[in-house]
DRENVEX-318575 format. One line per field, with one value per atom (N, C-alpha, C): x, y, z. Coordinates in nm, 3 decimals. Last residue first. Layout:
! DRENVEX-318575
x: (X/...)
y: (Y/...)
z: (Z/...)
This chain:
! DRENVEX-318575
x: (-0.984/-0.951/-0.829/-1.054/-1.044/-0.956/-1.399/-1.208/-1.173/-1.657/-1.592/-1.396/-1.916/-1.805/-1.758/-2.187/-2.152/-1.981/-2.213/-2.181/-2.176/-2.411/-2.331/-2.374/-2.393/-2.453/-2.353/-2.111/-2.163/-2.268/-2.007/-2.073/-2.120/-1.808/-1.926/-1.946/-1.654/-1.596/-1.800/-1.474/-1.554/-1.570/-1.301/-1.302/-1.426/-1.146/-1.255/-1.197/-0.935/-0.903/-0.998/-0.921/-1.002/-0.983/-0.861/-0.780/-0.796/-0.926/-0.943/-0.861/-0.884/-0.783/-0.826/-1.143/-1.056/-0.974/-1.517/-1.410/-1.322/-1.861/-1.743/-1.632/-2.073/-2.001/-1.855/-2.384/-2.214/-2.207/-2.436/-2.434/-2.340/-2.611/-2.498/-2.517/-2.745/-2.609/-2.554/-3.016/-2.908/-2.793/-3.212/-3.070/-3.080/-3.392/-3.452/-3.289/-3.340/-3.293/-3.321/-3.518/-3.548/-3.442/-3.424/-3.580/-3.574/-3.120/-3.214/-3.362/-3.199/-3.161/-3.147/-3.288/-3.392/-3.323/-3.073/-3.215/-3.291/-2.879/-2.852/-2.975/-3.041/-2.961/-2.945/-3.022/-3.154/-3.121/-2.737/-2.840/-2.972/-2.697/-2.628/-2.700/-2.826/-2.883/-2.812/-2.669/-2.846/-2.910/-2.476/-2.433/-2.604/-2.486/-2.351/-2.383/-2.829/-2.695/-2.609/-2.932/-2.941/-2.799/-2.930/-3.059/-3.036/-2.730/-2.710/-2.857/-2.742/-2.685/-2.709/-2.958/-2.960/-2.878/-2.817/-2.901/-2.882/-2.702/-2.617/-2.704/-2.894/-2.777/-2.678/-3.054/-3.084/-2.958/-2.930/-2.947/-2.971/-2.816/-2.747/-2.775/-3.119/-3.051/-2.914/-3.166/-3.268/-3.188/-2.964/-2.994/-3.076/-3.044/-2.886/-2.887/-3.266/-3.242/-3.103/-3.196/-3.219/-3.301/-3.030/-2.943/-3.065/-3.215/-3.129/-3.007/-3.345/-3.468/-3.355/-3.175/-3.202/-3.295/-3.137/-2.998/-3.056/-3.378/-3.259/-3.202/-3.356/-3.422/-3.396/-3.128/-3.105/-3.261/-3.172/-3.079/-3.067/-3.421/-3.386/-3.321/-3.258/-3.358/-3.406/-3.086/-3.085/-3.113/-3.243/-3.234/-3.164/-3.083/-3.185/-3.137/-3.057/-3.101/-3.127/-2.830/-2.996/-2.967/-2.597/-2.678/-2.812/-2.490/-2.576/-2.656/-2.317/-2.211/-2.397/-2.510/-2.417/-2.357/-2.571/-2.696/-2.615/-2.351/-2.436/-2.528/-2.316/-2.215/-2.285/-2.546/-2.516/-2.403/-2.469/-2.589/-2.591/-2.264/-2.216/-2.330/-2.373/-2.304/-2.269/-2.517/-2.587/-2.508/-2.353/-2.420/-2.503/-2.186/-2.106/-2.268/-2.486/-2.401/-2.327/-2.482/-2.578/-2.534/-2.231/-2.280/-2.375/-2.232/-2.137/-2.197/-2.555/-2.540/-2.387/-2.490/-2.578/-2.509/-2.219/-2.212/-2.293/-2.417/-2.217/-2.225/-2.573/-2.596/-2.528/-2.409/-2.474/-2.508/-2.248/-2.185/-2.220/-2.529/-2.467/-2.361/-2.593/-2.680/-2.611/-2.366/-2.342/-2.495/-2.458/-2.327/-2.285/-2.693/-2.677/-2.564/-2.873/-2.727/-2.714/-3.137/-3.104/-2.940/-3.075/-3.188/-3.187/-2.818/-2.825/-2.925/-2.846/-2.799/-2.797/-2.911/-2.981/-2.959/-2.655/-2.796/-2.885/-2.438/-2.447/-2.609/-2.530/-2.471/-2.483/-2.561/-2.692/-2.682/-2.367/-2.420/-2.535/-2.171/-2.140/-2.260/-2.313/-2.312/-2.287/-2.292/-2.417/-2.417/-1.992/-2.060/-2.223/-1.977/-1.899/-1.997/-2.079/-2.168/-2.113/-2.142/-2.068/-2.133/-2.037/-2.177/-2.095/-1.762/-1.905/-2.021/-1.567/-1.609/-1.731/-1.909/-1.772/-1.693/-2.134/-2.077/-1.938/-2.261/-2.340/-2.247/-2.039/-2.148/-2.239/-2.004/-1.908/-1.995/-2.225/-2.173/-2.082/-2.235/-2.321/-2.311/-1.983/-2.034/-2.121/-2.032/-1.910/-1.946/-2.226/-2.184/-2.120/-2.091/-2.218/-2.212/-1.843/-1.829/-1.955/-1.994/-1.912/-1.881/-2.080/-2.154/-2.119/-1.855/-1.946/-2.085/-1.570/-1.646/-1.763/-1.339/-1.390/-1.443/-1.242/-1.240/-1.321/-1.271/-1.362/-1.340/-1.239/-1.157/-1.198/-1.487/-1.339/-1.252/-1.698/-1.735/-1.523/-1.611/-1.634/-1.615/-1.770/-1.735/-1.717/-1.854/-1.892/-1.771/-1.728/-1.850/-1.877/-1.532/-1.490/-1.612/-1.646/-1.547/-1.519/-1.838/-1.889/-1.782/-1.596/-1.726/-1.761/-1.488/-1.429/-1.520/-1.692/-1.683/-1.587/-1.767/-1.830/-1.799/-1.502/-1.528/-1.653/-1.527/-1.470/-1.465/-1.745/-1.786/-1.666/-1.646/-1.716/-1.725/-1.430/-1.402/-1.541/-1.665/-1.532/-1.509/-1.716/-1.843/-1.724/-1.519/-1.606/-1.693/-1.304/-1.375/-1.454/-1.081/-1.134/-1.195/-0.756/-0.916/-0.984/-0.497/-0.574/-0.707/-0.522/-0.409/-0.477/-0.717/-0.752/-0.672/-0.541/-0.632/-0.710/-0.339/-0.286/-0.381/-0.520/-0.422/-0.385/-0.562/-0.653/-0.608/-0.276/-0.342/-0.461/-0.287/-0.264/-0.306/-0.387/-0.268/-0.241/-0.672/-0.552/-0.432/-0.834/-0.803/-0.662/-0.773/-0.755/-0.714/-0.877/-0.735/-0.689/-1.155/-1.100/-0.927/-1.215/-1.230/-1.124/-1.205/-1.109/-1.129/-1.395/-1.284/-1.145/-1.615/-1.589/-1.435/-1.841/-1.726/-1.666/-2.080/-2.017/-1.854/-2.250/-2.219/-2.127/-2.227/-2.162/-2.129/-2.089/-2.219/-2.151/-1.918/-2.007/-2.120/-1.811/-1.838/-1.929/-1.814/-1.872/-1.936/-1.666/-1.835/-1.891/-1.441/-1.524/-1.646/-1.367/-1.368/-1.454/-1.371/-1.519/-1.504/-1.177/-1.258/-1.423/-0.941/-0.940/-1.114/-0.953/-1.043/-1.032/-0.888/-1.040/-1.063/-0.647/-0.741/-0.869/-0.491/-0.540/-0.632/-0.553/-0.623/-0.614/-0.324/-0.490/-0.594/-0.157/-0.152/-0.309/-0.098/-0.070/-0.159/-0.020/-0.163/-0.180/0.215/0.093/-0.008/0.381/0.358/0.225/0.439/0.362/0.349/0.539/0.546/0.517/0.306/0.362/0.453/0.116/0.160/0.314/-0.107/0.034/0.038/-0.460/-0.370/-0.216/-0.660/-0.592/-0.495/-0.950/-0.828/-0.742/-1.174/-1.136/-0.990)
y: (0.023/-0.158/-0.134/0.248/0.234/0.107/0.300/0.248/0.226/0.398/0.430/0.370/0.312/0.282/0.289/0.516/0.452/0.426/0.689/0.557/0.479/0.936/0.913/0.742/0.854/0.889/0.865/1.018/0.929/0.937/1.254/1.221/1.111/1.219/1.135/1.150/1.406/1.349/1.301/1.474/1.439/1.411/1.454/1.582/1.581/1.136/1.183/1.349/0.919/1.054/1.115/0.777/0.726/0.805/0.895/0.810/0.744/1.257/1.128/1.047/1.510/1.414/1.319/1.695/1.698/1.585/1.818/1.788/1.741/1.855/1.828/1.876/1.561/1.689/1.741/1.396/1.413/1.545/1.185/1.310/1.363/0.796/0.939/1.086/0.615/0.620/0.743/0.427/0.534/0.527/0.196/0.172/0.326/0.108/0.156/0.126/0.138/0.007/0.015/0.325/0.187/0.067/0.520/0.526/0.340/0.564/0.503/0.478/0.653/0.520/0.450/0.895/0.772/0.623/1.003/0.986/0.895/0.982/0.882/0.893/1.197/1.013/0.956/1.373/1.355/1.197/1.466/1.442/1.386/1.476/1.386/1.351/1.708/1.598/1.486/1.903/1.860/1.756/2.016/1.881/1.847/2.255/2.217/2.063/2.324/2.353/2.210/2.348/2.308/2.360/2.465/2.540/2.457/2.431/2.549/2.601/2.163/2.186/2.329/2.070/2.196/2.222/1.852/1.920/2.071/1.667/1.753/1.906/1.677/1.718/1.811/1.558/1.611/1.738/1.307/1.369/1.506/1.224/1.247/1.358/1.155/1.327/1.338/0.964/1.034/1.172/0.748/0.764/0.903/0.735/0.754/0.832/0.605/0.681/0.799/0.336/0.406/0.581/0.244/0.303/0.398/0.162/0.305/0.344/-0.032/0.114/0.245/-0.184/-0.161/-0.035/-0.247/-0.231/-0.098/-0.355/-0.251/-0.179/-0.617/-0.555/-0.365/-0.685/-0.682/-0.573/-0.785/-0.694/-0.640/-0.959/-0.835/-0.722/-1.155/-1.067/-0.968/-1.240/-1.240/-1.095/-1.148/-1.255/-1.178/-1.158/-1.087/-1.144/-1.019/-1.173/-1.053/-0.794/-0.829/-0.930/-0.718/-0.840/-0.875/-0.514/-0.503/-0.596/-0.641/-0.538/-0.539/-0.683/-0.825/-0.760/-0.495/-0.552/-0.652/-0.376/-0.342/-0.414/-0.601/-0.585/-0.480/-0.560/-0.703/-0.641/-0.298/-0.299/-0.462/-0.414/-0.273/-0.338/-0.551/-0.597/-0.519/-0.372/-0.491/-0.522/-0.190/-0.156/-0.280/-0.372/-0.340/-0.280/-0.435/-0.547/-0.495/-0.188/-0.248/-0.338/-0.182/-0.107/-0.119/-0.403/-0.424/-0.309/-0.392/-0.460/-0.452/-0.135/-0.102/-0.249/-0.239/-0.141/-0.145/-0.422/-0.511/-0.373/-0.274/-0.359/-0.396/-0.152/-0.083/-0.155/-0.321/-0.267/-0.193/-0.380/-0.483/-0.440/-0.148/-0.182/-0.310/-0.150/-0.060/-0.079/-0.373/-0.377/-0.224/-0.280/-0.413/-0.396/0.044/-0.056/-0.108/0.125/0.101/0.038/0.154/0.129/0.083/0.324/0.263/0.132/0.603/0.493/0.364/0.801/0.794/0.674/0.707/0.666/0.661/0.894/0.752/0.685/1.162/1.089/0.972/1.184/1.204/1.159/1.086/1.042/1.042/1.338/1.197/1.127/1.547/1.537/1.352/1.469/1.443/1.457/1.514/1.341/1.362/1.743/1.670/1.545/1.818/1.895/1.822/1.566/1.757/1.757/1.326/1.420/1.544/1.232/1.181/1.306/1.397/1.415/1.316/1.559/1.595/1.469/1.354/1.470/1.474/1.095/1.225/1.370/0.891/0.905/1.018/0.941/1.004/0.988/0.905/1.049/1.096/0.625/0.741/0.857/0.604/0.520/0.607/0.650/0.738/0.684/0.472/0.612/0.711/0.208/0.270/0.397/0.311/0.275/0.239/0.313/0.417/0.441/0.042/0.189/0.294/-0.069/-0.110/0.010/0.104/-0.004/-0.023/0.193/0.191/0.095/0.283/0.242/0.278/0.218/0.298/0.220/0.091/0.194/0.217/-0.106/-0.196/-0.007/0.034/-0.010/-0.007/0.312/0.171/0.115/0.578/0.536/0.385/0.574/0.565/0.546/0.608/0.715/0.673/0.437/0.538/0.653/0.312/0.235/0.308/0.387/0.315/0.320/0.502/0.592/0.555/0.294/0.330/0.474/0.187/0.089/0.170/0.391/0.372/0.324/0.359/0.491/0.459/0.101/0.088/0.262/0.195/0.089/0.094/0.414/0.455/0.334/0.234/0.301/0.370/0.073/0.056/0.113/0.311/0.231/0.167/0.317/0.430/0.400/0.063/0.190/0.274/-0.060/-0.096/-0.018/0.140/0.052/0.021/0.194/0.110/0.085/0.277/0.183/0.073/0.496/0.355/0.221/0.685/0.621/0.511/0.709/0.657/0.593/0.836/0.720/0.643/1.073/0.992/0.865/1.168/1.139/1.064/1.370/1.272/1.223/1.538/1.542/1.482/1.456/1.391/1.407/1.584/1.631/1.536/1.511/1.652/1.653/1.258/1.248/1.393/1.309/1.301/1.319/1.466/1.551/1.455/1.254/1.324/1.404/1.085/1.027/1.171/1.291/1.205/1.127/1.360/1.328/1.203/1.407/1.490/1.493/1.214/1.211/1.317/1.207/1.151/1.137/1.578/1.440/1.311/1.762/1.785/1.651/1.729/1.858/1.897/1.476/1.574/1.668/1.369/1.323/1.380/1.479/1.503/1.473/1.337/1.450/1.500/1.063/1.105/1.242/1.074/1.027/1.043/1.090/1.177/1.183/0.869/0.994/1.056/0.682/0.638/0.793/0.798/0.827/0.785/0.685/0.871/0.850/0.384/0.503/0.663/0.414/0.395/0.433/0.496/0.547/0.555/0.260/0.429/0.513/0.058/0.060/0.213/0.134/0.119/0.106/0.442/0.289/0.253/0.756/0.676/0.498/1.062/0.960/0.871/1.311/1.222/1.109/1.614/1.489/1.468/1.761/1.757/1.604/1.778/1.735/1.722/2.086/1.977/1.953/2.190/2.195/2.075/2.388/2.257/2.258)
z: (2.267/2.240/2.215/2.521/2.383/2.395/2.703/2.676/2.553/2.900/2.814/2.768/3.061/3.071/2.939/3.212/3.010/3.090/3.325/3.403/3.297/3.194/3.286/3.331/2.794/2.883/3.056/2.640/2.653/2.793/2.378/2.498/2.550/2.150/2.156/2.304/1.848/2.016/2.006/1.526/1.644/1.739/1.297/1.392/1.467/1.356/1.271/1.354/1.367/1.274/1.249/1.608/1.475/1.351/1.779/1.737/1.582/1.721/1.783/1.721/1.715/1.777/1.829/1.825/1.754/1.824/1.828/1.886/1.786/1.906/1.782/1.849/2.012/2.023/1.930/2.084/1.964/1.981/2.353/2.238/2.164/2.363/2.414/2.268/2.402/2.313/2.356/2.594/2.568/2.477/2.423/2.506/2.476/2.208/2.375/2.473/1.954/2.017/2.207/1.897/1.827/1.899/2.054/2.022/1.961/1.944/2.070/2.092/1.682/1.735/1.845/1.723/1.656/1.668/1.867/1.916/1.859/1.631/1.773/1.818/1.421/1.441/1.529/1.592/1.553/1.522/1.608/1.665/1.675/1.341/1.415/1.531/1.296/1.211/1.273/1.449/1.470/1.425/1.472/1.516/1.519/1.353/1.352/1.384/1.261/1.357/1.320/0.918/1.011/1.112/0.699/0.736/0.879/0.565/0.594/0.669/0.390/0.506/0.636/0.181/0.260/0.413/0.057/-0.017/0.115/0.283/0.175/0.067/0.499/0.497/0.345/0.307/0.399/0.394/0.322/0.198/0.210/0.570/0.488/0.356/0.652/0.729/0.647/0.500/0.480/0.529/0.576/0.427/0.385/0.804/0.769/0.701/0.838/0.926/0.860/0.716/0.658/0.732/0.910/0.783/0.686/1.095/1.117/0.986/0.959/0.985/1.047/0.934/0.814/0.868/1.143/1.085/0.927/1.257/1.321/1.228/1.108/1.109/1.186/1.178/1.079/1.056/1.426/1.408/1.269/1.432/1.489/1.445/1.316/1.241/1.300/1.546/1.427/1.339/1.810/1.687/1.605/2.183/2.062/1.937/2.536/2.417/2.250/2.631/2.575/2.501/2.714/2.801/2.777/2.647/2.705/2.797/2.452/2.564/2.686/2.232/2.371/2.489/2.152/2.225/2.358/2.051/2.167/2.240/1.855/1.962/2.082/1.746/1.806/1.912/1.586/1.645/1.750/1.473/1.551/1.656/1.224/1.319/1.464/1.145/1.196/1.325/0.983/1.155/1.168/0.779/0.945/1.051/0.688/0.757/0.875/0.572/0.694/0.721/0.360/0.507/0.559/0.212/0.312/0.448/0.073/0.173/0.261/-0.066/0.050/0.138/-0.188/-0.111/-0.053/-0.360/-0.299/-0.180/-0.522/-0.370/-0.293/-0.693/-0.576/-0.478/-0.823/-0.709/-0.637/-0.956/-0.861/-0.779/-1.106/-0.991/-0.889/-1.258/-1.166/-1.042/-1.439/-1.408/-1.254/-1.507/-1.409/-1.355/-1.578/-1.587/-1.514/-1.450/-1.580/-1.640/-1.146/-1.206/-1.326/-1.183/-1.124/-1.117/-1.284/-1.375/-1.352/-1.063/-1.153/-1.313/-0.920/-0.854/-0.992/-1.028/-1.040/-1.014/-0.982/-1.102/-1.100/-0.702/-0.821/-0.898/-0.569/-0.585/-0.657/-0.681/-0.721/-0.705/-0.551/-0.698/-0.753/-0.282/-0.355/-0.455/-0.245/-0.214/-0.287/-0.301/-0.360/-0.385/-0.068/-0.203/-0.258/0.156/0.136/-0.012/0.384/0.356/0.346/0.446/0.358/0.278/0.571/0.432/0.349/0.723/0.608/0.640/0.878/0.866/0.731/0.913/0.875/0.843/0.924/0.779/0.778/1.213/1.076/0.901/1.342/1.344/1.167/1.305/1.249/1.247/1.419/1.296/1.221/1.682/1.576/1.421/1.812/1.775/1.690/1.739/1.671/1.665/1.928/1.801/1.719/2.194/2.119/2.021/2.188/2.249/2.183/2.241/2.163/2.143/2.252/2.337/2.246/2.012/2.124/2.182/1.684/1.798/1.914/1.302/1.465/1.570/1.092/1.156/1.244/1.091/1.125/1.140/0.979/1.124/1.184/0.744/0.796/0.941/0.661/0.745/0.739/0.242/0.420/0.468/0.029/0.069/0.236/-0.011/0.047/0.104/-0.171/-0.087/0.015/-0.357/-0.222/-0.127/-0.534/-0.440/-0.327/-0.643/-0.554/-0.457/-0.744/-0.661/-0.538/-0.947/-0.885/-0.758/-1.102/-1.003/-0.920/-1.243/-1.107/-1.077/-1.402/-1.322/-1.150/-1.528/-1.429/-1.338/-1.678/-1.595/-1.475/-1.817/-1.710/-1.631/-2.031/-1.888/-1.820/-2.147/-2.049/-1.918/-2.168/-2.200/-2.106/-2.099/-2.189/-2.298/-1.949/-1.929/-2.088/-1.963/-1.893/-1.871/-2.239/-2.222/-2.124/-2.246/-2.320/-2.314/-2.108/-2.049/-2.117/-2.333/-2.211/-2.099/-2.524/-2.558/-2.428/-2.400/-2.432/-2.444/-2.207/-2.360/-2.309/-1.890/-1.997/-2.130/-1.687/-1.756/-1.827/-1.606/-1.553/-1.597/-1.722/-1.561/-1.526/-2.018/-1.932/-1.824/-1.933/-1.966/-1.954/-1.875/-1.789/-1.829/-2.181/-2.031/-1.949/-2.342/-2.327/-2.256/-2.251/-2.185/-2.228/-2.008/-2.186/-2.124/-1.869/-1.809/-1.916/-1.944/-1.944/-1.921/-1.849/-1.954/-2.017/-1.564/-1.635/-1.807/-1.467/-1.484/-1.548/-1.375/-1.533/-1.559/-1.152/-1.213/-1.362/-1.092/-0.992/-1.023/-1.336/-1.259/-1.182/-1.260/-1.357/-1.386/-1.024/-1.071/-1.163/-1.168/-1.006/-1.003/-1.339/-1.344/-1.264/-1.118/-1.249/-1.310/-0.991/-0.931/-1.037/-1.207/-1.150/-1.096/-1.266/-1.359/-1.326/-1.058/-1.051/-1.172/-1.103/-0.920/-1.014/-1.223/-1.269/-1.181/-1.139/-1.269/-1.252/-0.905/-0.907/-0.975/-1.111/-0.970/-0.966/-1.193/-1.297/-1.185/-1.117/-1.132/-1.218/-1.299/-1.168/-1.244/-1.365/-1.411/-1.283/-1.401/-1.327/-1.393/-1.485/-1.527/-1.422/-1.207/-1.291/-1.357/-1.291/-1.241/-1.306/-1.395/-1.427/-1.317/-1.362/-1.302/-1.326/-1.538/-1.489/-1.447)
């Protein structure tokens, strides 16, 4: 196990490193494995010092959890472009590093399987599914309007919900057996099923560098796709 240097750090500071201090050790040994004197290990610190700031165990996972979601996806609001573009990258970046990696599925084995049986971590599971189909709901409207298609509501939501869970399936996919697929295939296979369901072109993901957005991605767009960044 690799311990982090001791610091002296603010108090917001302090407690952030002991939440990852915390997903660390959740990665590597589970949760039940991830005691409180393991994490105060990874974190250079007394036991004493991590009881300072949190209550207890379950706490702390509660907010490692929240900070998992926070960060396990792409969010719609960093992604620039035209409306077209920014679904695009949306799904591109939830399929590739750093979402999707060996890291992101340990964490999520750990938690998922507790998820079902503790309220307190099934409710920041939903707080998370529902913020991310919401942003591609929303994504998914902004195409439809850039497009000039009428469309409900429930439509979109309906949409929202058959391409997250589109997401949900080449993510896992992904992480479990990366190595059996090409570089950009499961990304692929994403934008196709999502054109398939919203009968619009989206374009092809190509990997590339320096975007504005900070991903290491670029997005073909079909020809006469009007492309600008906001």
């Amino acid at each position: 196990m690799i311990r982090r240097p001791f610091h002296r750090a603010p108090e917001g500071e302090r407690r952030q490193e002991l939440i990852e201090a915390t997903l660390d050790c959740i990665a590597e040994l589970g949760l039940k494995g991830a005691t409180v004197r393991q994490i105060a290990l990874r974190a250079g610190v007394t036991a004493g010092l991590v009881r300072h700031y949190f209550d207890s165990k379950d706490q702390m996972v509660a907010d490692a959890y929240r900070l998992v979601l926070s960060t396990f996806a792409a969010k719609a609001v960093d992604i620039e472009g035209d409306a077209r573009t920014r679904l695009c990258r949306f799904i591109a970046l939830n399929l590739t590093a750093p979402v999707a990696n060996a890291r992101s599925l340990s964490l999520w084995a750990s938690f998922i399987s507790h998820v079902r049986v503790d309220p307190v971590l099934a409710a920041i599971h939903r707080e998370g599914y529902l913020g991310f189909r919401n942003d591609l709901q929303a994504l998914i409207a902004d195409v439809l309007n850039a497009e000039g298609r009428p469309y409900a509501e429930s439509e979109c939501r309906r949409l929202s919900i058959a391409i997250n869970g589109i997401i949900d399936g080449l993510w896992l996919e992904g992480c479990l057996a990366g190595e059996l697929f090409a570089e950009t295939e499961l990304v692929s296979i994403a934008l196709n099923s999502a054109e398939a369901l919203l009968g619009l072109p989206l374009g092809s993901y190509e990997p590339g560098s320096n975007e504005k957005d900070g991903t290491a991605s670029a997005l073909r767009l079909p020809e006469g796709a009007d492309v600008h960044e906001e």
